[in-house]
N, C-alpha and C positions, 0 to 999 in steps of 0.2 A: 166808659165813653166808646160809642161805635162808630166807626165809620163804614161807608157806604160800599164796603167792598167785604166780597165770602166764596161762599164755594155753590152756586145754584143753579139751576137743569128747570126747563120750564117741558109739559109736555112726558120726556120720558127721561130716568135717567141712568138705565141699565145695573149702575151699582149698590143700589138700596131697594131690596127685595125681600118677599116672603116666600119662602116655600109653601105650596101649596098638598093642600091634604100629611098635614105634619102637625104633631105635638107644639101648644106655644115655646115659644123661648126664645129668650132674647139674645141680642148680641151684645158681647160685655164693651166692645168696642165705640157703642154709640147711641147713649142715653135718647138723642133727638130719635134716632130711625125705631128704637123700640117704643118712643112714644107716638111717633107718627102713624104706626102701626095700630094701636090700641085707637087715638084720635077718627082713622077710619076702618075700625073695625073690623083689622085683620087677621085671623087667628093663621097660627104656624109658624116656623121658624124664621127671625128676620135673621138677614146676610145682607151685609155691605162690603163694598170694597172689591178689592180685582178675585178674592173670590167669587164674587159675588155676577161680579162683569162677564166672569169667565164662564160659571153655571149659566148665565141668560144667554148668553152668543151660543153656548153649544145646545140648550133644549129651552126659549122660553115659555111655552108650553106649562112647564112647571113651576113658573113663577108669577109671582105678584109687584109689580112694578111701584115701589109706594108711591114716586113723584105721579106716573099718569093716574094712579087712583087720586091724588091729591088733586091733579087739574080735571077731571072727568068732577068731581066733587064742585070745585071750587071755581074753575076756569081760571085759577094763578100760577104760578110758578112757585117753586119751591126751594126757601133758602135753608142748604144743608148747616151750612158754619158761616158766622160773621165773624170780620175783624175787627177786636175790640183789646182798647187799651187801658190801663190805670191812670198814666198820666202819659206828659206829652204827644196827647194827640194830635198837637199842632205839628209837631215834628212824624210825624209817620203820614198824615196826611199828606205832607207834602213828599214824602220819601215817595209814597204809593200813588200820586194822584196820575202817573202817566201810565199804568199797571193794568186798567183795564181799557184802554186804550193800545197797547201794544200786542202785536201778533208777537204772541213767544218763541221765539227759536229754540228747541231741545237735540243738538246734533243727534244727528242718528245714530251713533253709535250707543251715545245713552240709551235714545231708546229701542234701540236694537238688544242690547242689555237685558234695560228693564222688562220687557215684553219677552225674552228668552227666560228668564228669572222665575217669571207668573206663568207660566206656555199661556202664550196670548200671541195673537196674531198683531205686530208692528199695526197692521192694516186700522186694526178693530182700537188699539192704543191712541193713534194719529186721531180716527172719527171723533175715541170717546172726550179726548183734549182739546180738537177744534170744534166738534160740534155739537157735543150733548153739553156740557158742564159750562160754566161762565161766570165771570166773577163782579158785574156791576152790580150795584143793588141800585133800584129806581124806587119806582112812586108803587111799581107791580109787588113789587118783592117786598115791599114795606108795609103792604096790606096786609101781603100773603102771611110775612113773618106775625102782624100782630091778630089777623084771624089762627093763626095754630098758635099763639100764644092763650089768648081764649078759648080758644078748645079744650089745652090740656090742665088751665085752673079749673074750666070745668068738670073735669074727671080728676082733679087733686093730682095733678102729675109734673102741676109748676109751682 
């Protein structure tokens, strides 16, 4: 059972990339981003994650953005993870229905923290939370998720 809430970036989303001019290989990390990869046709090493964030901020140059290839492709957005439950969906739906409507407060010192942790600039942590990543799924992201669901039965990878 899903509900209509995940982890999605329309446009670009700094931390699901490929290295460019590199050997394929995958990240053991994230079955969706090595298949989004293969889905558009990207050969070299995928990377997600605040390494991932961290290699784009310092040279993108040498990387392959998968979400902007996916929208350059598609013209959609791209849903990295959904929220989905076994049972009591009625009960999480309601826990999370005010969740993508709220501006999250993360005190700075977490993220003062966290961003000292990854050497990442607070600055570039703040952007990639408020304004790259997002967590509604609509009518866009509902497309987007069953067009790359189609894509990867067609290359046997769902």
């Amino acid at each position: 059972k899903n509900l209509d809430l995940g982890i999605c970036a329309n446009k670009r989303v700094l931390s699901v990339l490929v290295e460019k001019n590199t050997s394929n290989a995958k990240d053991p990390s994230s079955a969706t981003s090595n298949a989004l990869a293969k889905v558009l046709k990207q050969d070299g090493k995928v990377i997600i994650g605040d390494k991932a964030l961290k290699l784009y901020l310092k040279d993108p140059s040498k990387y392959i953005d998968l979400c902007a290839k996916w929208h350059e492709k598609t013209g959609l957005p791209f849903v990295f993870a959904r929220f989905s439950c076994v049972q009591k969906k009625a009960l999480y739906k309601q826990i999370l229905k005010k969740f993508p409507k709220t501006k999250i407060k993360i005190p700075y010192y977490i993220l003062q923290n966290y961003a000292k942790t990854r050497d990442l600039d607070i600055k570039d942590v703040r952007y990639y939370l408020d304004e790259v990543i997002y967590h509604k799924i609509s009518t866009k992201e509902k497309t987007a998720l069953k067009r790359f669901v189609k894509a990867c039965k067609a290359l046997n990878l769902a």
